[in-house]
C-alpha atoms as an extended CHARMM CRD file, in Angstrom:
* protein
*
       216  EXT
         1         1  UNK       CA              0.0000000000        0.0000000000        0.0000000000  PROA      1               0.0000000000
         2         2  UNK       CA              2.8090000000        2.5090000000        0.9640000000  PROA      2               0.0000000000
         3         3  UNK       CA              4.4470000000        1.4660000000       -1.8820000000  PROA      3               0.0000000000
         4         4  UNK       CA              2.2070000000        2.3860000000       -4.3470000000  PROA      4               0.0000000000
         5         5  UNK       CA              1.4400000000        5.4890000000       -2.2350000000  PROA      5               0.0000000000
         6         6  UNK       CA              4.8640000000        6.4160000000       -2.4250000000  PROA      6               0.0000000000
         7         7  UNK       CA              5.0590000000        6.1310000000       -6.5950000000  PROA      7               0.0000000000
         8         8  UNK       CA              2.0650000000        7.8820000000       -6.7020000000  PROA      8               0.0000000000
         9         9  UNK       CA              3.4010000000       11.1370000000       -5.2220000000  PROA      9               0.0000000000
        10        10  UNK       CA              7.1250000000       10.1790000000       -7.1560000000  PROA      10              0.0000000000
        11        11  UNK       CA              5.2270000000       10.7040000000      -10.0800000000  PROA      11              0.0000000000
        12        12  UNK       CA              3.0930000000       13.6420000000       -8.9940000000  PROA      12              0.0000000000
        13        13  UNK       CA              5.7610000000       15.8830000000       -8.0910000000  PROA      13              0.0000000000
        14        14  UNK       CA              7.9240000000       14.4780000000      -11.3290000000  PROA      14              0.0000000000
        15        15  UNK       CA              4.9640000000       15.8670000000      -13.6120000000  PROA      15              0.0000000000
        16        16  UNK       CA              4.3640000000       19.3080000000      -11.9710000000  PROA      16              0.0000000000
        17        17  UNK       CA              7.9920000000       20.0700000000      -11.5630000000  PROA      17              0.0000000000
        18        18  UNK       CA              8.8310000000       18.9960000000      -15.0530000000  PROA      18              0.0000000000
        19        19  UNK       CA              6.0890000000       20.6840000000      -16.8150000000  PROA      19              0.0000000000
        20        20  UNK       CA              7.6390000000       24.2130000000      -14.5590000000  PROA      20              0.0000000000
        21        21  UNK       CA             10.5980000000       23.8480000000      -15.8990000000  PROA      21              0.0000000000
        22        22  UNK       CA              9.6470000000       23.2950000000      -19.4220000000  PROA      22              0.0000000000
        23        23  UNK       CA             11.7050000000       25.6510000000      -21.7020000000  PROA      23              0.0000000000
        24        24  UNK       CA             13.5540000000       27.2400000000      -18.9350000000  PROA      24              0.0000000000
        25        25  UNK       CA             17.4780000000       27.7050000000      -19.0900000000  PROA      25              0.0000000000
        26        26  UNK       CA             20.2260000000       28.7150000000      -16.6600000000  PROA      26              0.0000000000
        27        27  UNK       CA             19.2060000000       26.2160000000      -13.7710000000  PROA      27              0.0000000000
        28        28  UNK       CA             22.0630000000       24.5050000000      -11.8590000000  PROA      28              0.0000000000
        29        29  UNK       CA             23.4260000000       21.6830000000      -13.8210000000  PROA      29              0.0000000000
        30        30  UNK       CA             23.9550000000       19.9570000000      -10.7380000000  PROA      30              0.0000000000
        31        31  UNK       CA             22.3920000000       17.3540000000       -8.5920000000  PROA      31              0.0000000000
        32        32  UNK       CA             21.4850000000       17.6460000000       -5.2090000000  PROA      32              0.0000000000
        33        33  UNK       CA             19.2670000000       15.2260000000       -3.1120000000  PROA      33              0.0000000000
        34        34  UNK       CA             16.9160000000       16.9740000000       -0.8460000000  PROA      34              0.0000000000
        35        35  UNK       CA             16.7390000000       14.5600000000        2.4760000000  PROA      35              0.0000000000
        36        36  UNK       CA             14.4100000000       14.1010000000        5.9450000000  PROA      36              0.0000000000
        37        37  UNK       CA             14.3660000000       11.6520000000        8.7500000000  PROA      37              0.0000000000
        38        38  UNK       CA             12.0250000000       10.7150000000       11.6140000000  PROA      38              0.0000000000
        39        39  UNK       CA             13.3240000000       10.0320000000       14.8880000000  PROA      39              0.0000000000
        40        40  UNK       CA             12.1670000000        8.9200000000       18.0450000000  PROA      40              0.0000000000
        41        41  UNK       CA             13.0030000000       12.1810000000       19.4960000000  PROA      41              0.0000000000
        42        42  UNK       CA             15.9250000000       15.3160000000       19.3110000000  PROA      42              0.0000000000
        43        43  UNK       CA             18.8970000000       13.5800000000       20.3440000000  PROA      43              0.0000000000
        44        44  UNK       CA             21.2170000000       11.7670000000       17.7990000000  PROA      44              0.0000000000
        45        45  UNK       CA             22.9630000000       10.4410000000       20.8700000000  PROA      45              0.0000000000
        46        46  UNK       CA             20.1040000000        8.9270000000       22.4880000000  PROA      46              0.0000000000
        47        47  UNK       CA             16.9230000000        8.9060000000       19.9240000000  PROA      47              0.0000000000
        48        48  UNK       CA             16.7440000000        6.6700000000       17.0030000000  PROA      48              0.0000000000
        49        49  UNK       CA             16.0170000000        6.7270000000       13.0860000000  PROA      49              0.0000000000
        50        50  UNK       CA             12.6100000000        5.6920000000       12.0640000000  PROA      50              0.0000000000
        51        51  UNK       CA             12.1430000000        6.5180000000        8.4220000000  PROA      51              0.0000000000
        52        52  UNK       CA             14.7860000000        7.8670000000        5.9610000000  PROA      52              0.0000000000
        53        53  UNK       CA             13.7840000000        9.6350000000        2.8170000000  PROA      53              0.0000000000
        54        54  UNK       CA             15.2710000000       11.2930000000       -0.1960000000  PROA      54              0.0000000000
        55        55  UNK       CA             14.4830000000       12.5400000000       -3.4440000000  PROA      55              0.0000000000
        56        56  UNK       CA             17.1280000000       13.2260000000       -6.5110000000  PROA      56              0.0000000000
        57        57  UNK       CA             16.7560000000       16.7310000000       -8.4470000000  PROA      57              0.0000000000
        58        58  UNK       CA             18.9390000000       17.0150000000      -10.6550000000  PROA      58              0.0000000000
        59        59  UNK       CA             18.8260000000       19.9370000000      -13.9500000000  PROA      59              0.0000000000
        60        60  UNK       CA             16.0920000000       21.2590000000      -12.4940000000  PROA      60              0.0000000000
        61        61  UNK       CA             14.0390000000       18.1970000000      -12.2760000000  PROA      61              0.0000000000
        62        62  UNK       CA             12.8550000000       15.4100000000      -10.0120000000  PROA      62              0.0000000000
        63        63  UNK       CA             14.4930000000       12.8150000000      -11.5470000000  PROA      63              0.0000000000
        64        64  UNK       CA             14.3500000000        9.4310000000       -8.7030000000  PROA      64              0.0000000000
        65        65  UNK       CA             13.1050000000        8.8380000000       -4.8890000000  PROA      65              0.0000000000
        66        66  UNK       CA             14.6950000000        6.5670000000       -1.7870000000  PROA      66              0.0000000000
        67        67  UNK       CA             12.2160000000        5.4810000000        1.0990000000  PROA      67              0.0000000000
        68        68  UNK       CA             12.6950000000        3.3080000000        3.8850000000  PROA      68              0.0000000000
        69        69  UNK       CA             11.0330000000        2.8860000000        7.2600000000  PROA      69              0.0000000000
        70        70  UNK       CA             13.9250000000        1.6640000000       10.0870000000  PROA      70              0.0000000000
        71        71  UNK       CA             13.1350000000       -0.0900000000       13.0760000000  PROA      71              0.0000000000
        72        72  UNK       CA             14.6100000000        1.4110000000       15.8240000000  PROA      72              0.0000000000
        73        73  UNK       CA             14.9700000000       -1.4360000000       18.1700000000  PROA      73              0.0000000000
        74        74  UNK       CA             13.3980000000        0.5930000000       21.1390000000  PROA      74              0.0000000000
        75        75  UNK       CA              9.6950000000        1.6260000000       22.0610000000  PROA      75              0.0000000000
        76        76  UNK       CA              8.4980000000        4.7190000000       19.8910000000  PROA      76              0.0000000000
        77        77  UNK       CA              7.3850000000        6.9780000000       22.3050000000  PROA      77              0.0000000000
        78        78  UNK       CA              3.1220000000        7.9670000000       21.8820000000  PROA      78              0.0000000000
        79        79  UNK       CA              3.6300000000       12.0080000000       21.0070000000  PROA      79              0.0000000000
        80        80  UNK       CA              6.1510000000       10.6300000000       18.6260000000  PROA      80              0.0000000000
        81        81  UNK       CA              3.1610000000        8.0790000000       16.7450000000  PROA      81              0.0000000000
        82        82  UNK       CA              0.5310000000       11.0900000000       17.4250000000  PROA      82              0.0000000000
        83        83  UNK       CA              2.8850000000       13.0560000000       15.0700000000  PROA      83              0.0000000000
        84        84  UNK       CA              3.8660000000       10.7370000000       12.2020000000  PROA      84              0.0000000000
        85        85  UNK       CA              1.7410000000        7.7670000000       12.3500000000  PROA      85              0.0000000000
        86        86  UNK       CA              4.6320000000        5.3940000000       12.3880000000  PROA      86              0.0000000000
        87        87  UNK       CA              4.4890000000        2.9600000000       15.7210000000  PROA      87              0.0000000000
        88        88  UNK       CA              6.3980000000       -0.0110000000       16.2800000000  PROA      88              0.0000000000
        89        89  UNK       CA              3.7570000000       -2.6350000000       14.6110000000  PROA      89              0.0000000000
        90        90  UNK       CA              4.6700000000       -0.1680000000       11.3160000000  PROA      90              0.0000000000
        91        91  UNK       CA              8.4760000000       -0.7660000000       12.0530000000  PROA      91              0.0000000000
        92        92  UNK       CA              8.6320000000       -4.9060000000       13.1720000000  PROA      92              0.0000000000
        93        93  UNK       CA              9.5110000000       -5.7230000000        9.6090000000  PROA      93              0.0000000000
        94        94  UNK       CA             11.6610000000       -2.9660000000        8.4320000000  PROA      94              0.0000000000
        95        95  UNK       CA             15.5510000000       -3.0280000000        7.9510000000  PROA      95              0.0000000000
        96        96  UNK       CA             17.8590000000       -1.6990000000       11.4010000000  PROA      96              0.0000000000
        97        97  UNK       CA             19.6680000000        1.4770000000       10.8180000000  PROA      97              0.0000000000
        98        98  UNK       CA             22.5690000000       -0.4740000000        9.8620000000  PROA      98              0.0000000000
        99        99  UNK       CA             21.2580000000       -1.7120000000        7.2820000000  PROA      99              0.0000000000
       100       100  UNK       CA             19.4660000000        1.1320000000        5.7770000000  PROA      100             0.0000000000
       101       101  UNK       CA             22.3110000000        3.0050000000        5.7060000000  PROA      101             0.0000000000
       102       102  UNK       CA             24.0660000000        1.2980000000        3.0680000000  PROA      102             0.0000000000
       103       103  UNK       CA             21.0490000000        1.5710000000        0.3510000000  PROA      103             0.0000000000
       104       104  UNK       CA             20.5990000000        5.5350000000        1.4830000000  PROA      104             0.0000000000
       105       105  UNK       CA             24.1460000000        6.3500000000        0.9080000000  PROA      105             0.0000000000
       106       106  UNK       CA             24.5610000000        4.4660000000       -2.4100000000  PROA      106             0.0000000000
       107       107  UNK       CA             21.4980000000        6.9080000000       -3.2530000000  PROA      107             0.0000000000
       108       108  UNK       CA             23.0850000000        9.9350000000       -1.6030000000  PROA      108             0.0000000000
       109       109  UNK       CA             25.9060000000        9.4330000000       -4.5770000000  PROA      109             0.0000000000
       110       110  UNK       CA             28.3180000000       12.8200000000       -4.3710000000  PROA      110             0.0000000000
       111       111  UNK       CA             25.2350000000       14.8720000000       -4.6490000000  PROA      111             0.0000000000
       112       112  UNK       CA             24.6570000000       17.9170000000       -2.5060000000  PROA      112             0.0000000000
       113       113  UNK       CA             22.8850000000       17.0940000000        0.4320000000  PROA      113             0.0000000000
       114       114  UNK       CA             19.9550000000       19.3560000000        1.2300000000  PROA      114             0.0000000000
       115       115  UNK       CA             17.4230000000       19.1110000000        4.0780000000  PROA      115             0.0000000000
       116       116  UNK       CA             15.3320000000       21.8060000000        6.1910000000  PROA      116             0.0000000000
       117       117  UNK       CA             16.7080000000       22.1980000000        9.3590000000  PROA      117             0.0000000000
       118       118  UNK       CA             20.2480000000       19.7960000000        7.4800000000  PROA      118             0.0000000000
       119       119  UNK       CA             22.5370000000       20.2520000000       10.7800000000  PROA      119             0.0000000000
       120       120  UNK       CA             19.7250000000       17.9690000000       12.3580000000  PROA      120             0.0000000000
       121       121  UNK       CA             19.2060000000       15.0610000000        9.7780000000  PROA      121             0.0000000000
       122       122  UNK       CA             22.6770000000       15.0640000000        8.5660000000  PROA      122             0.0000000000
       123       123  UNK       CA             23.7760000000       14.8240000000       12.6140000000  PROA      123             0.0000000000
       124       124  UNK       CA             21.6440000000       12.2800000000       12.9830000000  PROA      124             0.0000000000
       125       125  UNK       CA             22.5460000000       10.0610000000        9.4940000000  PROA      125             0.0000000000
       126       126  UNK       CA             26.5840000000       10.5910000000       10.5360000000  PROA      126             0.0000000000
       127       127  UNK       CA             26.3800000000        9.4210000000       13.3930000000  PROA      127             0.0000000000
       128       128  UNK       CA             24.6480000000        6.4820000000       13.0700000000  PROA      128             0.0000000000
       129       129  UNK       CA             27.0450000000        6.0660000000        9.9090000000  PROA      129             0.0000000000
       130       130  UNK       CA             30.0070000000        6.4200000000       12.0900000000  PROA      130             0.0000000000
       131       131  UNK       CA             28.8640000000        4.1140000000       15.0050000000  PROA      131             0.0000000000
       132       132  UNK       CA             27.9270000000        0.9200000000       12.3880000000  PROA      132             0.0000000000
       133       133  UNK       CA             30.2560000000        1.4720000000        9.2820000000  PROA      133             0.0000000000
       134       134  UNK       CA             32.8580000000        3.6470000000       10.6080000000  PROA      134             0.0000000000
       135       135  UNK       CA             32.4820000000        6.3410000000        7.9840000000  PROA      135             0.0000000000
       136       136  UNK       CA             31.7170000000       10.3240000000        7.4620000000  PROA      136             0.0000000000
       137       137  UNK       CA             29.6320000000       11.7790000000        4.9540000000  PROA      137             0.0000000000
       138       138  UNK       CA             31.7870000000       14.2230000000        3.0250000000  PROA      138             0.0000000000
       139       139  UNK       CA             28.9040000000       15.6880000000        0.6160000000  PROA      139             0.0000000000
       140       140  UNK       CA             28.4620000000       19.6760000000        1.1960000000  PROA      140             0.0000000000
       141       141  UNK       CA             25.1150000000       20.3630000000        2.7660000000  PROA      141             0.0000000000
       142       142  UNK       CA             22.5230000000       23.1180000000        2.1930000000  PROA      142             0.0000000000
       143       143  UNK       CA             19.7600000000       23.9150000000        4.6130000000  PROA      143             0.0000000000
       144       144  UNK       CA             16.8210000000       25.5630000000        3.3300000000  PROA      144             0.0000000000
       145       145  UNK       CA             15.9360000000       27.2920000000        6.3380000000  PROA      145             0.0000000000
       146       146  UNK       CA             19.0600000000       29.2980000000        5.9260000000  PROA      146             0.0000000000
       147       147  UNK       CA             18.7540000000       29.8370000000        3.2140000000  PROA      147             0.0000000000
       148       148  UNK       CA             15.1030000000       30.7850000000        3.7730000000  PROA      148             0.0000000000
       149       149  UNK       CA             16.5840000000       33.0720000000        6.3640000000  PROA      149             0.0000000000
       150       150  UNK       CA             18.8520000000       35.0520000000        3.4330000000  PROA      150             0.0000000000
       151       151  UNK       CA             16.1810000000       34.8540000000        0.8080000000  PROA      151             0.0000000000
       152       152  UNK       CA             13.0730000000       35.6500000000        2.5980000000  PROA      152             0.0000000000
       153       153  UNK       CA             14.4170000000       37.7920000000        5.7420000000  PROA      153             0.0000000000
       154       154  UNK       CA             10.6820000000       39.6070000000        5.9420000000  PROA      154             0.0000000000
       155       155  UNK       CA              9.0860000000       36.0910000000        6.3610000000  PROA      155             0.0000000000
       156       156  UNK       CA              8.1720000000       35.7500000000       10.5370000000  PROA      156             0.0000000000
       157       157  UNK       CA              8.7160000000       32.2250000000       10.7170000000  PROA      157             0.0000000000
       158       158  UNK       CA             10.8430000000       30.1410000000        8.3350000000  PROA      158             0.0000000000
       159       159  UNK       CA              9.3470000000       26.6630000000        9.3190000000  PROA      159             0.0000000000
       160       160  UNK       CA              9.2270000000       23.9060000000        6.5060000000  PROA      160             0.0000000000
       161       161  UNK       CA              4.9720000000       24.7090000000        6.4520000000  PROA      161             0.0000000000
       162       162  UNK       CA              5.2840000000       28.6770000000        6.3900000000  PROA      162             0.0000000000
       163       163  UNK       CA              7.3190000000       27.7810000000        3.1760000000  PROA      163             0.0000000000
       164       164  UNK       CA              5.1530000000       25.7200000000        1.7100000000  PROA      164             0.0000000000
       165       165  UNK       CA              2.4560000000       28.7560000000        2.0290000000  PROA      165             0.0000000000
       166       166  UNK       CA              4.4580000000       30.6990000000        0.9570000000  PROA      166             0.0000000000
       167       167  UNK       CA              5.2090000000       29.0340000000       -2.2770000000  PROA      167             0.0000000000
       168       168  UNK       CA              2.0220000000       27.2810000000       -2.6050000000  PROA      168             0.0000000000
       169       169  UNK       CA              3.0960000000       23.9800000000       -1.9270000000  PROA      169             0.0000000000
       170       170  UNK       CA              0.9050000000       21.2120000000       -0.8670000000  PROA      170             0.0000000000
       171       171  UNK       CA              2.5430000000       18.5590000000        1.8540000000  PROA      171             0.0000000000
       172       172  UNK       CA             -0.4210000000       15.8650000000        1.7520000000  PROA      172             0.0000000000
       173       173  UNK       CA              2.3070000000       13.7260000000        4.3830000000  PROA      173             0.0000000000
       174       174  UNK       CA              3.1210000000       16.4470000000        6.5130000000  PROA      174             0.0000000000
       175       175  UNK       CA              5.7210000000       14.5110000000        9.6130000000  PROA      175             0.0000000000
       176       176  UNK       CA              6.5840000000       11.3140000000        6.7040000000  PROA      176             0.0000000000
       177       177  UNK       CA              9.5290000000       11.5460000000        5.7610000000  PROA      177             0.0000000000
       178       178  UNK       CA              8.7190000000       11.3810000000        2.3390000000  PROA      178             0.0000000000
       179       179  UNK       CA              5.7040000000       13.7230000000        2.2810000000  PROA      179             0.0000000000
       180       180  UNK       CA              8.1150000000       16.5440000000        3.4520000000  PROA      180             0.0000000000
       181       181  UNK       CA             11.0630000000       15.8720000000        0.9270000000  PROA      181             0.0000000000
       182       182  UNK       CA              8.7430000000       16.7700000000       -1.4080000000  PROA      182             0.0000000000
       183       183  UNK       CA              7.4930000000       19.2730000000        0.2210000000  PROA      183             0.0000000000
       184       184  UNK       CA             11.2400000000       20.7440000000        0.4990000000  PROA      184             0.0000000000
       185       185  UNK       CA             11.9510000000       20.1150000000       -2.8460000000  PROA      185             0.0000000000
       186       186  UNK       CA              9.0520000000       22.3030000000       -3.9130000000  PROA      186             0.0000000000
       187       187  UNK       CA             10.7180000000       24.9000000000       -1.3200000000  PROA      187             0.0000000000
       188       188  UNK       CA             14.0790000000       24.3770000000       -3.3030000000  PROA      188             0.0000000000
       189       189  UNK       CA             12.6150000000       24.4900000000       -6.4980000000  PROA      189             0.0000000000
       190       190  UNK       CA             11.3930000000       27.8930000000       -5.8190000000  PROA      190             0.0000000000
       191       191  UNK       CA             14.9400000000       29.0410000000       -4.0640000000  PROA      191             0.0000000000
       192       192  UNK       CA             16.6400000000       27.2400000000       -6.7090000000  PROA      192             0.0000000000
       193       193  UNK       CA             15.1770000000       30.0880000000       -9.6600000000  PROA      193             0.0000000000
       194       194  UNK       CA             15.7660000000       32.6780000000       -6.5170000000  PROA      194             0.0000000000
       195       195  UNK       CA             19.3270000000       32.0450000000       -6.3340000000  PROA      195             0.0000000000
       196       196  UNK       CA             19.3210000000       31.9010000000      -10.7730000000  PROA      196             0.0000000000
       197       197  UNK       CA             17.6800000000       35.1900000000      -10.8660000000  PROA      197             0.0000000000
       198       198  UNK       CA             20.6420000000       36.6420000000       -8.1410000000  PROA      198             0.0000000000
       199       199  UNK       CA             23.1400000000       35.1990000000      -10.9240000000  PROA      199             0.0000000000
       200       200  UNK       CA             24.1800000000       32.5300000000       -9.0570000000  PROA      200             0.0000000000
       201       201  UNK       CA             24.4470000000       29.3890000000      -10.8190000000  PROA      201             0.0000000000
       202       202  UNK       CA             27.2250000000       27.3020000000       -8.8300000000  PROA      202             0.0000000000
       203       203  UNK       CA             27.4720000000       25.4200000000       -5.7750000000  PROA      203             0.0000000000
       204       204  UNK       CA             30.3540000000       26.9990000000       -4.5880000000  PROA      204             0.0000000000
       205       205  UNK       CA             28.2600000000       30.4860000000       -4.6280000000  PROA      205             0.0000000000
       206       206  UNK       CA             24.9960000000       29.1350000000       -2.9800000000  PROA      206             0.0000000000
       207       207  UNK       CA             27.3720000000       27.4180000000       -0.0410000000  PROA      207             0.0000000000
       208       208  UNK       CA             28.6440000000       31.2430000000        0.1710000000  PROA      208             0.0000000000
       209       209  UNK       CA             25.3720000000       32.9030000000       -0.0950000000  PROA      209             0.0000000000
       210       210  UNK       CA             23.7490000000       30.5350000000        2.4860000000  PROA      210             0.0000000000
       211       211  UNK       CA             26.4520000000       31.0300000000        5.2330000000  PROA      211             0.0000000000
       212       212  UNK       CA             27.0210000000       34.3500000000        5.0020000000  PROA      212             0.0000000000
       213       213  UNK       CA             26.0720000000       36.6140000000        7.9600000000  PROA      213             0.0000000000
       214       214  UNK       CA             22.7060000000       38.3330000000        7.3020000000  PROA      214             0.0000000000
       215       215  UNK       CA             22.6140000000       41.9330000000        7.7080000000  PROA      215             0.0000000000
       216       216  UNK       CA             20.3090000000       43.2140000000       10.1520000000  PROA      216             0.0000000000
């Protein structure tokens, strides 16, 4: 059922964002994956991985998607199911952390890695990567709240869902990991022909851009 549920919105997103981009020129020629987690909680030293997504866009298009569910191997707290629907009965059967891993980093490639709030997911992914394979994840990063915070400094609140109003994006799986990579990569779509219009057209500059201090 998820499955299917999970091509469906693939597909979706694939056939909006493609027919946006028709005809348009000057977009990064440059793949990122846009990336979220769920967790049993805030700590990456204490709280677990429950469900990794990720979603390839690559010349200014949607081009593939990654979805797992990971069973954490402890009790998922209640506030945590009241949030994201996943509970343990939804996890009994799913791959352990260390062996998701594997499958999300051969996905992950050399791309850029992009998330909204990145220090947290990528913290998380690391450090699980360092505990069971004893290895870093080198890939630059890009957070689209910062970046929300240098493009769109009049905006109050720069959560993932004040985005999506703002750009009119719909997040049907609001707290699934997969509902709200696609509802980031709508975010980054839009920042992505922000950042174009600015004259910025490598990775190098948006890495600048996005760390730079914003003036007050």
């Amino acid at each position: 059922m998820f499955l299917n549920s999970r091509k469906t919105i693939f597909n979706n997103f694939r056939l909006i964002y493609d027919f946006k981009l028709k005809n348009k020129k000057g977009l990064f020629k440059v793949s990122f994956t846009i990336i979220d987690i769920e967790t049993t909680g805030l700590s990456k030293y204490t709280d677990k991985i429950t469900e990794i997504a990720a979603a390839k866009y690559s010349n200014g298009k949607l081009v593939n998607s990654f979805q797992t569910l990971v069973n954490p191997q402890v009790e998922i707290p209640r506030f945590i199911t009241k949030l994201t629907g996943i509970d343990n009965e939804l996890v009994k059967n799913a791959p352990t952390i260390d062996q998701a891993l594997p499958k999300f980093i051969d996905f992950l490639g050399d791309d850029v890695f992009v998330a909204h709030n990145a220090t947290f997911d990528f913290g998380f992914l690391e450090h699980n990567l360092k505990i069971h394979h004893n290895k870093c994840i080198h890939n630059h990063t890009l957070c689209t709240r910062k970046l929300a915070n240098r493009l769109l400094p009049e905006l109050p609140r720069k959560r993932l869902q004040d985005l999506c109003e703002r750009f009119e994006v719909t997040n049907s799986q609001a707290h699934r990991a997969l509902g709200d990579v696609h509802a980031t990569v709508g975010v980054f779509h839009n920042f992505i022909k922000m950042l174009n219009d600015k004259g910025m057209k490598q990775v190098s500059e948006i890495l600048e851009f996005e760390r730079a201090v914003r003036r007050r």
